[in-house]
N, C-alpha and C positions, 0 to 999 in steps of 0.2 A: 885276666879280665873276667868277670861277672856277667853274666846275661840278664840283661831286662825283662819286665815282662813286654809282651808284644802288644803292640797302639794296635788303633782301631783297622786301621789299613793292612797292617799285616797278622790279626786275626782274620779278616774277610779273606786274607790271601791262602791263606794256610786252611781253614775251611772249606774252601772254595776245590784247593787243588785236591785235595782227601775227598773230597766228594767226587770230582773227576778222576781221580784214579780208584778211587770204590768202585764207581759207576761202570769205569772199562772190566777192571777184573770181573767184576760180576757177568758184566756181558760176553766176556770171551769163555766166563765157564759155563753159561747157562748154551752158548749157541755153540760149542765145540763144533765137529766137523759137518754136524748137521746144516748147518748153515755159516758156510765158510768165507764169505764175503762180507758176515755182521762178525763174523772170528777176528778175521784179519782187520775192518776198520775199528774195531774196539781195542786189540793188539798195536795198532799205532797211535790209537787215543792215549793209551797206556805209555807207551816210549816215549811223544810228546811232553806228557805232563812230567817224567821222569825226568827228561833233560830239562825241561822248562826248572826244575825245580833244583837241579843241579846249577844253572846259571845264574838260578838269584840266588843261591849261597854264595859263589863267585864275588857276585856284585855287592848285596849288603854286608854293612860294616860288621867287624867281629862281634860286637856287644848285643847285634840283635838278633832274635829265636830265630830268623830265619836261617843264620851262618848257617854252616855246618863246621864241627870241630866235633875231633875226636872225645867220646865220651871216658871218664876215666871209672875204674874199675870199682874204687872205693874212694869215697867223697865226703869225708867227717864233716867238712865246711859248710855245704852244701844246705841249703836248709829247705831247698826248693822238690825239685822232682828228683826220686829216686835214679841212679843210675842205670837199673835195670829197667826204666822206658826208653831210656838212651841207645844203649845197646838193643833190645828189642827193635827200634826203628833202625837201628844201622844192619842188623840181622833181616829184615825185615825188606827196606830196600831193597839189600843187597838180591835177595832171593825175586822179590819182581823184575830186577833188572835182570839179570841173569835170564829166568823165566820169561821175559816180553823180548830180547835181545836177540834171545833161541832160537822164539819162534821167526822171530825176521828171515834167519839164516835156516829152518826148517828144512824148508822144503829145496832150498840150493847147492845148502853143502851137507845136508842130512843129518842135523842137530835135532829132528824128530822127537829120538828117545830121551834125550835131554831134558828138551822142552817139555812134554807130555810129562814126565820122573820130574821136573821141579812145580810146574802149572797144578799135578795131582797129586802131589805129597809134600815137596817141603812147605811152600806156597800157604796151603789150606793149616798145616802145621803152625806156621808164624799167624797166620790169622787168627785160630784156635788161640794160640798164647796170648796175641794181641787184645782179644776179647776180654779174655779172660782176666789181664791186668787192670784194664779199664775197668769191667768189675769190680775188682778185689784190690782198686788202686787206696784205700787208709790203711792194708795187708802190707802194700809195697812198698808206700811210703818206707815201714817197720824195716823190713827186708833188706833195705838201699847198704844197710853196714854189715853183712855176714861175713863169714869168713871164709878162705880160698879155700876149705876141703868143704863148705857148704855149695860153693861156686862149682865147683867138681864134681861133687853127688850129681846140683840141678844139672849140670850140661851132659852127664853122664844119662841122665833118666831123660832129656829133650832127643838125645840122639836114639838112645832106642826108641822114643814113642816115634819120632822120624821114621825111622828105619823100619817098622812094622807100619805105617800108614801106607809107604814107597812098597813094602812089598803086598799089603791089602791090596790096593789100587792095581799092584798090575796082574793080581789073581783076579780078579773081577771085572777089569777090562776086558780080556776078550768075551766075556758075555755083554759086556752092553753095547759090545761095536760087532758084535755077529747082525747079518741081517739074514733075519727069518722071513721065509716064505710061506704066502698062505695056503 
């Protein structure tokens, strides 16, 4: 089955909720522990709008943008969106879930390092990429049909720019969480 494009009603939906889940991320990383009560209420604005958006896949019919279905790898048929925004948003998801879910379970059962190594490296990582496609989305379109040791290279070179942001970030944390005395 073929996906439509989406009516007026579930563009407003779909805007709406990327706005509120923008809006939390942004705020759980601008007020980290400095202010940990706009942390935590922005960290469940986040979860909210994640299950929110998980139940109306549930509920809308397969054919429309809202479903969720697995995206397929290579998509000759396709005339629509390349594959690799598909995957991007299933990458992407997956990584604030993860990261907002953490931090629920932070501070009780000590998923700390977790949360903080996804919220300040992979996290910023899928954003970085996400940006970046929207950009250089008549680039991606092109891209949508490469071939699996192309697919290989890209995920080989995302995981180490990962894996040096993960280790950036936690060289440089303890200087921005020291507190200096005057």
């Amino acid at each position: 089955m073929t996906k439509r494009k989406p009516n007026r009603f579930e563009m407003t939906f779909l805007m709406m909720w990327h706005g509120v889940l923008t809006g939390g991320l942004l705020l759980t990383y601008v007020s980290g522990d400095d202010v940990y009560f706009l942390h935590q209420f922005a960290g469940y604005v986040v979860c909210g709008a994640l299950l929110l958006r998980l139940l109306v896949a549930f509920i809308a019919p397969k054919t429309s943008p809202l479903s969720l279905s697995m995206p397929k790898l290579f998509d000759s048929n396709n005339k629509g969106r390349s594959p690799i925004y598909a995957w991007m948003a299933v990458g992407m998801i997956a990584a604030t879930a993860l990261a907002a879910f953490s931090g629920l379970l932070a501070e009780t059962i000590g998923f700390d390092d977790l949360h903080e190594g996804l919220a300040e490296g992979v996290l910023p990582a899928f954003i970085f990429a996400h940006i970046a496609l929207v950009l250089l989305k008549p680039l991606a379109k092109k891209v949508g049909n490469i071939s699996a040791d192309e697919v290989a290279q890209a995920k080989a070179v995302a995981t180490t720019l990962t894996t040096k942001a993960t280790l950036a970030v936690r060289r440089i944390k303890p200087y921005l969480t020291s507190k200096q005395t005057p």
